[in-house]
N, CA, C and O atoms as a GROMACS GRO file, in nm:
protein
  392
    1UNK      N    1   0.084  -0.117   0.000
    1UNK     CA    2   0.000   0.000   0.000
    1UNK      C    3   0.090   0.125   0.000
    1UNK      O    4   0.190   0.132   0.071
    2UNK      N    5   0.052   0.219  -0.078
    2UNK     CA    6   0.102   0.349  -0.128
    2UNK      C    7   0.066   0.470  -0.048
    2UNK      O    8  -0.023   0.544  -0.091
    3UNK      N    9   0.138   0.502   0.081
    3UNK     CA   10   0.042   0.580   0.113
    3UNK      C   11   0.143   0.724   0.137
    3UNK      O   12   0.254   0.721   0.191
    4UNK      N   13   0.082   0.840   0.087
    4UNK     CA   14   0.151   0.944   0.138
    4UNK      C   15   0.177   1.013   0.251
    4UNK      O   16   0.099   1.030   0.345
    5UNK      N   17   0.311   1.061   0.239
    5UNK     CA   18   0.319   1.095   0.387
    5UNK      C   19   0.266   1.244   0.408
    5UNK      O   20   0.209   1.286   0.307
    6UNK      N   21   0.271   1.323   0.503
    6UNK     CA   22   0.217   1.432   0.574
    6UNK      C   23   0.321   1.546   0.468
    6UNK      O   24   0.259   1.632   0.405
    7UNK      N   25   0.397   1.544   0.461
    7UNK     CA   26   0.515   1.613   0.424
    7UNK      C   27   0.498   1.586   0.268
    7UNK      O   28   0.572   1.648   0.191
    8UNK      N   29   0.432   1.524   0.233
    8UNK     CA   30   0.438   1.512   0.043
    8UNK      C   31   0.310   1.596  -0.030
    8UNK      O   32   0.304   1.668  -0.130
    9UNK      N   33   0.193   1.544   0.091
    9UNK     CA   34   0.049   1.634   0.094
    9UNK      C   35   0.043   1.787   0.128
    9UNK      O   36  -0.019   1.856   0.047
   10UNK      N   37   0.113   1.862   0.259
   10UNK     CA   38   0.102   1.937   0.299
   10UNK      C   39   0.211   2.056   0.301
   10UNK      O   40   0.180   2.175   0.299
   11UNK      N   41   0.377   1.994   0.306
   11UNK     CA   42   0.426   2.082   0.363
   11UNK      C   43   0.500   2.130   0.187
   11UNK      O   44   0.539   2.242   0.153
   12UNK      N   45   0.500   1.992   0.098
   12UNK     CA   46   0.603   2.029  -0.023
   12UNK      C   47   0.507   2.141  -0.099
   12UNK      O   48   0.546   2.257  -0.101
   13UNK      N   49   0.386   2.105  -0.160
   13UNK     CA   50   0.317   2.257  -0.190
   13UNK      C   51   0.346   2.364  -0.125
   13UNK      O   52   0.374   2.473  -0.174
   14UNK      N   53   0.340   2.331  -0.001
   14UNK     CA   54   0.367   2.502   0.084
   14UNK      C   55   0.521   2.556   0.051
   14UNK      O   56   0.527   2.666  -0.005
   15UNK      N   57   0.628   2.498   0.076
   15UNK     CA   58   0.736   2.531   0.034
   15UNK      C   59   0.789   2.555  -0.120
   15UNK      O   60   0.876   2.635  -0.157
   16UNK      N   61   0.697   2.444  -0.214
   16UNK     CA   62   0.718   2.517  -0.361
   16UNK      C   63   0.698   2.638  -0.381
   16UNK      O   64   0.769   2.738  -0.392
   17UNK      N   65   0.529   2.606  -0.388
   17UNK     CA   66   0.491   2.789  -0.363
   17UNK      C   67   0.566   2.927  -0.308
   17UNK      O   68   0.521   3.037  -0.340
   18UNK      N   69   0.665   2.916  -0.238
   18UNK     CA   70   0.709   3.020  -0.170
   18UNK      C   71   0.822   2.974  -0.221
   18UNK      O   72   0.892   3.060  -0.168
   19UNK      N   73   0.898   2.910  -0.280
   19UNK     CA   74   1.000   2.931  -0.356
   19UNK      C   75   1.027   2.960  -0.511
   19UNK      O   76   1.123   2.998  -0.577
   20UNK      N   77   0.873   2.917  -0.538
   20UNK     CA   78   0.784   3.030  -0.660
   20UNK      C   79   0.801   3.134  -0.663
   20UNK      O   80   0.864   3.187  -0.754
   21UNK      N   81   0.762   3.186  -0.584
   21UNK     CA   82   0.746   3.342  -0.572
   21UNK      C   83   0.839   3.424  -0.522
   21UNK      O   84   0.844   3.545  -0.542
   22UNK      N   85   0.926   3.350  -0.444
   22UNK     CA   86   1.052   3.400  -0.399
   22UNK      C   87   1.131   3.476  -0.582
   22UNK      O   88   1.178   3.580  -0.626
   23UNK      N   89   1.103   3.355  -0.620
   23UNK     CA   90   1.154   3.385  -0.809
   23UNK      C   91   1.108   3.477  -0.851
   23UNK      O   92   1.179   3.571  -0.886
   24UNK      N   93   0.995   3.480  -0.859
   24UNK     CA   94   0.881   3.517  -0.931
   24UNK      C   95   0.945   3.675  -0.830
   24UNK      O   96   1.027   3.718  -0.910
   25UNK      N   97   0.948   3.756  -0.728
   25UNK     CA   98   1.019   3.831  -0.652
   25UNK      C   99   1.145   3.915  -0.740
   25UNK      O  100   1.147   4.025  -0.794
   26UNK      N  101   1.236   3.817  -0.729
   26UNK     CA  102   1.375   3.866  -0.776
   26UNK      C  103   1.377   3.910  -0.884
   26UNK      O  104   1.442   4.013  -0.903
   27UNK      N  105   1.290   3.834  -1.016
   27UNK     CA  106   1.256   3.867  -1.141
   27UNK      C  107   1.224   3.999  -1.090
   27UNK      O  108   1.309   4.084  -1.063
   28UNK      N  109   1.118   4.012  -1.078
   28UNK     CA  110   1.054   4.162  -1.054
   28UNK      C  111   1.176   4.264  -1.027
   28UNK      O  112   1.221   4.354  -1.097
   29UNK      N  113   1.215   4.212  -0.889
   29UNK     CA  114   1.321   4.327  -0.871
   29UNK      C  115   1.431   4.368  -0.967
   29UNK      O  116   1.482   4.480  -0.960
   30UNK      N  117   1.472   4.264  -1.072
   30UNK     CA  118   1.534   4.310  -1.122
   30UNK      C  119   1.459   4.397  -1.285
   30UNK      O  120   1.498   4.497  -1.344
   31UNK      N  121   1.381   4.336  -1.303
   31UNK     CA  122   1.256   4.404  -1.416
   31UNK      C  123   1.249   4.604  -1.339
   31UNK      O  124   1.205   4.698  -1.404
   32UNK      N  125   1.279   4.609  -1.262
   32UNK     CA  126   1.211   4.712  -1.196
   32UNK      C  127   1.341   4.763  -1.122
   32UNK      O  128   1.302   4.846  -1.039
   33UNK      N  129   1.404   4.757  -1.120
   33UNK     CA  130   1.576   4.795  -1.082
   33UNK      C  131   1.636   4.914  -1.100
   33UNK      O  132   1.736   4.956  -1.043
   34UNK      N  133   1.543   4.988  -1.216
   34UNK     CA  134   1.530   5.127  -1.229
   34UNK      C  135   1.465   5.230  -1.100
   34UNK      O  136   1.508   5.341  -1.068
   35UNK      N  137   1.362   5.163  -1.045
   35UNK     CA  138   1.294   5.261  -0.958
   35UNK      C  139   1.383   5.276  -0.825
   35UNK      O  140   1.364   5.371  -0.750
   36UNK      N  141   1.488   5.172  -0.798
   36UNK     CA  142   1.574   5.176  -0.670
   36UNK      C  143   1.696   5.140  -0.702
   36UNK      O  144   1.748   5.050  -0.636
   37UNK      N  145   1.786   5.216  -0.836
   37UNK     CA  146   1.873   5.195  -0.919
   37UNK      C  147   1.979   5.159  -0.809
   37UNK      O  148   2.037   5.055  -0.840
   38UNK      N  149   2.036   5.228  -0.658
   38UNK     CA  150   2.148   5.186  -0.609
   38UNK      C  151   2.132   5.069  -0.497
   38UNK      O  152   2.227   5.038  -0.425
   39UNK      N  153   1.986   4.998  -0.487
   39UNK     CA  154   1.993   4.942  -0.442
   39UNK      C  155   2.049   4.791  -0.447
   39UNK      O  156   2.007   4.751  -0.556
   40UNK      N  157   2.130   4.674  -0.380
   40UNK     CA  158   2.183   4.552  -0.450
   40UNK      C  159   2.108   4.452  -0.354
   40UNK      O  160   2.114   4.454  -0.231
   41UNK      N  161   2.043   4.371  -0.425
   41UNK     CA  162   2.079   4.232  -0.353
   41UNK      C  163   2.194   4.164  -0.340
   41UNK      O  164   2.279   4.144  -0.427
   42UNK      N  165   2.192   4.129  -0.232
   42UNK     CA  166   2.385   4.087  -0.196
   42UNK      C  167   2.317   3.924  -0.134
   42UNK      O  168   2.403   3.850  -0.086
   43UNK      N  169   2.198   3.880  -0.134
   43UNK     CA  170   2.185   3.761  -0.034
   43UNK      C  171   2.034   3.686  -0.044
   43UNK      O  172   1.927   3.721   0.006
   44UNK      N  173   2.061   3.591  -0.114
   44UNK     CA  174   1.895   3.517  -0.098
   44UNK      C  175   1.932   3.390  -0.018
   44UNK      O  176   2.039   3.337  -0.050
   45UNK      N  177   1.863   3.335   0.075
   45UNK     CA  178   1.832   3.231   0.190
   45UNK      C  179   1.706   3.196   0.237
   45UNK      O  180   1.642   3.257   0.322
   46UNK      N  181   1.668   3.084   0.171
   46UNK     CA  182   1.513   3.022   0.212
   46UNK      C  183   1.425   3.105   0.172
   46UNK      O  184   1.382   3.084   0.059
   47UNK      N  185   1.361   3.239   0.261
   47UNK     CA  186   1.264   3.309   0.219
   47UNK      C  187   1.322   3.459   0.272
   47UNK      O  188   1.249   3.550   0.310
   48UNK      N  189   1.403   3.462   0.270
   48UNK     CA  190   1.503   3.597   0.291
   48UNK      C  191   1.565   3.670   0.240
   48UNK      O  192   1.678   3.635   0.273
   49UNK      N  193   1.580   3.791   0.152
   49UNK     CA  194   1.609   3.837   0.102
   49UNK      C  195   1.683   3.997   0.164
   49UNK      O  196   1.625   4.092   0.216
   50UNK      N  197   1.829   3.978   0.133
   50UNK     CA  198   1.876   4.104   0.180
   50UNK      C  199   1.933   4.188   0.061
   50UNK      O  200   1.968   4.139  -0.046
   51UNK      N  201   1.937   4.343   0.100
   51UNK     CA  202   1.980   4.412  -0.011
   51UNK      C  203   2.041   4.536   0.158
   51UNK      O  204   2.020   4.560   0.277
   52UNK      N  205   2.138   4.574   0.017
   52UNK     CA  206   2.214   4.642   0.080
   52UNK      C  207   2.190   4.829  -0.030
   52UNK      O  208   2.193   4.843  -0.152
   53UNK      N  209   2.169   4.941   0.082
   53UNK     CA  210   2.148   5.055  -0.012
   53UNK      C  211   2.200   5.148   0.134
   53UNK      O  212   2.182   5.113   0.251
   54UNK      N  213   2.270   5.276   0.086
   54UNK     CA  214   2.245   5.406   0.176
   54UNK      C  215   2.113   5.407   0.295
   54UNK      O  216   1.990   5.406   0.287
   55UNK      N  217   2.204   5.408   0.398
   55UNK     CA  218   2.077   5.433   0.458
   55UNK      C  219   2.032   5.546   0.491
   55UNK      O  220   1.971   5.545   0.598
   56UNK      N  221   2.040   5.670   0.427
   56UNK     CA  222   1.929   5.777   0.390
   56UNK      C  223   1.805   5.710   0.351
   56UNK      O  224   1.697   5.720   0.409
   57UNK      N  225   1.834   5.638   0.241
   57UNK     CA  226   1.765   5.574   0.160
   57UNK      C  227   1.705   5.448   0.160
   57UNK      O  228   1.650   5.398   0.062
   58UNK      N  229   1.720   5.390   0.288
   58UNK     CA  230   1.693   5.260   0.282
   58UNK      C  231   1.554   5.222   0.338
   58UNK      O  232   1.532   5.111   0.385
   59UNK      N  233   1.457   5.326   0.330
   59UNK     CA  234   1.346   5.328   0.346
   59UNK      C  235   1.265   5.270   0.187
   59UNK      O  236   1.174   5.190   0.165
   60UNK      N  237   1.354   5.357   0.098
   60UNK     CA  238   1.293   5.333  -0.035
   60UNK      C  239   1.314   5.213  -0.078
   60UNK      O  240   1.226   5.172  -0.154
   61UNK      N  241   1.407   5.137  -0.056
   61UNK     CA  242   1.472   5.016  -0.099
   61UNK      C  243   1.372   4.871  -0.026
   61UNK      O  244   1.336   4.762  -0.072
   62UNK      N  245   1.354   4.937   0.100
   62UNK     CA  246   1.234   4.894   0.195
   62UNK      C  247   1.082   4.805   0.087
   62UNK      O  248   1.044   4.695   0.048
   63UNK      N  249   1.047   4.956   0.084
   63UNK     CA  250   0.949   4.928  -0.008
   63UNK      C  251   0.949   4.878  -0.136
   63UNK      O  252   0.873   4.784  -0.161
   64UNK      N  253   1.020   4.922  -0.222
   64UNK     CA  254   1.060   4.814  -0.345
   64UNK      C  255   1.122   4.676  -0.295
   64UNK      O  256   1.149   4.603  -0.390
   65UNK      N  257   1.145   4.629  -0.193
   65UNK     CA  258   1.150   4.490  -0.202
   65UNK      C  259   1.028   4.451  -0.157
   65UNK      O  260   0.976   4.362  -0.224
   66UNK      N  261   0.942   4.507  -0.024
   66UNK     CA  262   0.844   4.448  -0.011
   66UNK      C  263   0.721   4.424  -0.114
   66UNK      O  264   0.640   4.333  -0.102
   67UNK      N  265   0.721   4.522  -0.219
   67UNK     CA  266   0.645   4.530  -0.368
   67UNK      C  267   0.674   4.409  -0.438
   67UNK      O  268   0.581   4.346  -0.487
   68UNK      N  269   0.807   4.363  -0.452
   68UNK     CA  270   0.838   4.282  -0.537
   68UNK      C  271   0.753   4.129  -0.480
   68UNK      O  272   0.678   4.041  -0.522
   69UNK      N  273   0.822   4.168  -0.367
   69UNK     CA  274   0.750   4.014  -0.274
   69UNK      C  275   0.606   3.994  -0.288
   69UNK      O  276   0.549   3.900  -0.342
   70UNK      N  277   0.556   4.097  -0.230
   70UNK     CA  278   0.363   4.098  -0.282
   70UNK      C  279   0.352   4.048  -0.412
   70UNK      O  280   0.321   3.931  -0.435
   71UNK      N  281   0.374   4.122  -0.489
   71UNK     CA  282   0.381   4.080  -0.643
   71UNK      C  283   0.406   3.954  -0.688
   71UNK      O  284   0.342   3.901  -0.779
   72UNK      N  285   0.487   3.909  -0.636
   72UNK     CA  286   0.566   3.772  -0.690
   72UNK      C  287   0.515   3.634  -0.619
   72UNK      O  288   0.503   3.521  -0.668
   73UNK      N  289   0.492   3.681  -0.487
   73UNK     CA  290   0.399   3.590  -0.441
   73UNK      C  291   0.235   3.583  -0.442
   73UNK      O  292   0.167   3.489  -0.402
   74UNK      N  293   0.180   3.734  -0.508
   74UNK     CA  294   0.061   3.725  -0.565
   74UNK      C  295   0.055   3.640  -0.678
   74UNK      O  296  -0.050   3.579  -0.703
   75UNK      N  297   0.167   3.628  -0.758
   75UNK     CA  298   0.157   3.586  -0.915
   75UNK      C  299   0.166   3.462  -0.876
   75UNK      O  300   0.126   3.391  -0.969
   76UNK      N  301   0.195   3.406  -0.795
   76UNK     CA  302   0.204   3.234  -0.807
   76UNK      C  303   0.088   3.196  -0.648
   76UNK      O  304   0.107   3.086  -0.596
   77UNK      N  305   0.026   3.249  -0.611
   77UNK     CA  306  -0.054   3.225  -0.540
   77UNK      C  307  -0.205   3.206  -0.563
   77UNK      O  308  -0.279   3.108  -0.553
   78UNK      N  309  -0.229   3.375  -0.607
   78UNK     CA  310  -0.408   3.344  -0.691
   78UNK      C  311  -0.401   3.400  -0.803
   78UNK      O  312  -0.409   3.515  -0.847
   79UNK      N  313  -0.377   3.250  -0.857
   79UNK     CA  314  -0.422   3.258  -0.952
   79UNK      C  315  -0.549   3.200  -1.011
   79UNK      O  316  -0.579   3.184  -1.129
   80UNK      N  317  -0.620   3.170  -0.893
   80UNK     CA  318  -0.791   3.137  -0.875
   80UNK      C  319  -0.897   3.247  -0.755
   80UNK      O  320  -0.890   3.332  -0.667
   81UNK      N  321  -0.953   3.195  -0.805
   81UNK     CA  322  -1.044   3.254  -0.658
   81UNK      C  323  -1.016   3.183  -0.531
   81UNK      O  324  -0.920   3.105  -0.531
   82UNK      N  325  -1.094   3.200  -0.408
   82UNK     CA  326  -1.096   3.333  -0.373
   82UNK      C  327  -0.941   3.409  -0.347
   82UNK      O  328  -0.842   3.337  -0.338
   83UNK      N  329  -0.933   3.504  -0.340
   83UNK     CA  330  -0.800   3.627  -0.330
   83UNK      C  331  -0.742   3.588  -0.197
   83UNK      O  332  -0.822   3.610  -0.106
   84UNK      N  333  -0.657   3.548  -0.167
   84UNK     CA  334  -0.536   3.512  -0.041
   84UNK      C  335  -0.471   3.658  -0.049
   84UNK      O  336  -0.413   3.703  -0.148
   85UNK      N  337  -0.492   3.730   0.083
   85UNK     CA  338  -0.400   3.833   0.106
   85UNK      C  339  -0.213   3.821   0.136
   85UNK      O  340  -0.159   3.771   0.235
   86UNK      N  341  -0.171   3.862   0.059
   86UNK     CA  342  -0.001   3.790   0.094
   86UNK      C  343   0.069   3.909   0.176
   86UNK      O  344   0.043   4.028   0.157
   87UNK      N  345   0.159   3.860   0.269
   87UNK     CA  346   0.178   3.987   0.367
   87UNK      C  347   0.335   3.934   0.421
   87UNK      O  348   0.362   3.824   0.471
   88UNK      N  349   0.423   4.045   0.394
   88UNK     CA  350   0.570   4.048   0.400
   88UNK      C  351   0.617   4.097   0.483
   88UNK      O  352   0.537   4.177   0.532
   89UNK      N  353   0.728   4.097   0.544
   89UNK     CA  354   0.755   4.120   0.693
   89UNK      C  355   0.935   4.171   0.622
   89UNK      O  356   1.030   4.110   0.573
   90UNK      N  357   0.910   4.282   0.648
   90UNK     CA  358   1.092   4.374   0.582
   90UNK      C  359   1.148   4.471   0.733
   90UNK      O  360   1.066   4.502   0.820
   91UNK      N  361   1.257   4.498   0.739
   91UNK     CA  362   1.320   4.555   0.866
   91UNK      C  363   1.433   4.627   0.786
   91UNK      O  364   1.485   4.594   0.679
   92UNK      N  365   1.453   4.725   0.858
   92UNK     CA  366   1.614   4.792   0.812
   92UNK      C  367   1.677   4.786   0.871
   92UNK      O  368   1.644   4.815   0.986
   93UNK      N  369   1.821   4.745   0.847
   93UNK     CA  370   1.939   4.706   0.986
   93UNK      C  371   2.075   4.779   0.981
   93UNK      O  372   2.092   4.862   0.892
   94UNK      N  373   2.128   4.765   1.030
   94UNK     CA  374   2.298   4.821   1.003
   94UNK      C  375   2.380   4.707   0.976
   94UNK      O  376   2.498   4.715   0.940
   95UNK      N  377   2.302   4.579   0.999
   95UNK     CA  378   2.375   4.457   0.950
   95UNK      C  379   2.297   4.347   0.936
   95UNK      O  380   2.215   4.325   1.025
   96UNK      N  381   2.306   4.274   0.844
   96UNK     CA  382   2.250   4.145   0.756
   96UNK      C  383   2.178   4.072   0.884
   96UNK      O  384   2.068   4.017   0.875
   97UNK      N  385   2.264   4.082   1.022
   97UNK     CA  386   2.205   3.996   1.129
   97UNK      C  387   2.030   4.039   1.184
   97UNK      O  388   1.943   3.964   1.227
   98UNK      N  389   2.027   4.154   1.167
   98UNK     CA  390   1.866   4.207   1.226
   98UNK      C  391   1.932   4.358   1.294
   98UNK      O  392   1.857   4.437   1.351
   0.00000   0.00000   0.00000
């Protein structure tokens, strides 16, 4: 008997998906690389994404990554009904650690 485990049903969709869109993300950012021209990604890890910019400026850089993320994980999320709200969690640091 063939039976699946918990982790083949539940958790591998969940983790494709978000490594979908993690893509589906970076594309963007770089499609769009104009609107936060000095900003760099220097670091992708699991579902983490760091960029490094001035921090005058690193408010703006803020928001263009969290855009990208909405976006990218909207595009591989609903793409049916009903609408799943997707919601990103960004911080500004003086270092990669938090």
């Amino acid at each position: 008997m063939d039976v699946e485990r918990l982790t083949d049903r539940l958790n591998a969709p969940v983790q494709g998906t978000a490594a979908d869109g993690l893509k589906l993300a970076l594309a963007l950012l770089w499609e769009h690389r104009d609107e936060c021209p000095e900003a760099v990604p220097v670091l992708v890890c699991h579902d983490e994404v760091v960029i490094e910019r001035d921090a005058d400026k690193a408010e703006e850089a803020q928001e263009w990554l969290v855009q990208a993320m909405k976006d990218g994980m909207d595009a591989g999320v609903n793409v049916t009904e009903p609408h799943i709200p997707i919601e990103v969690e960004a911080s500004v640091s003086n270092s990669w650690g938090g």
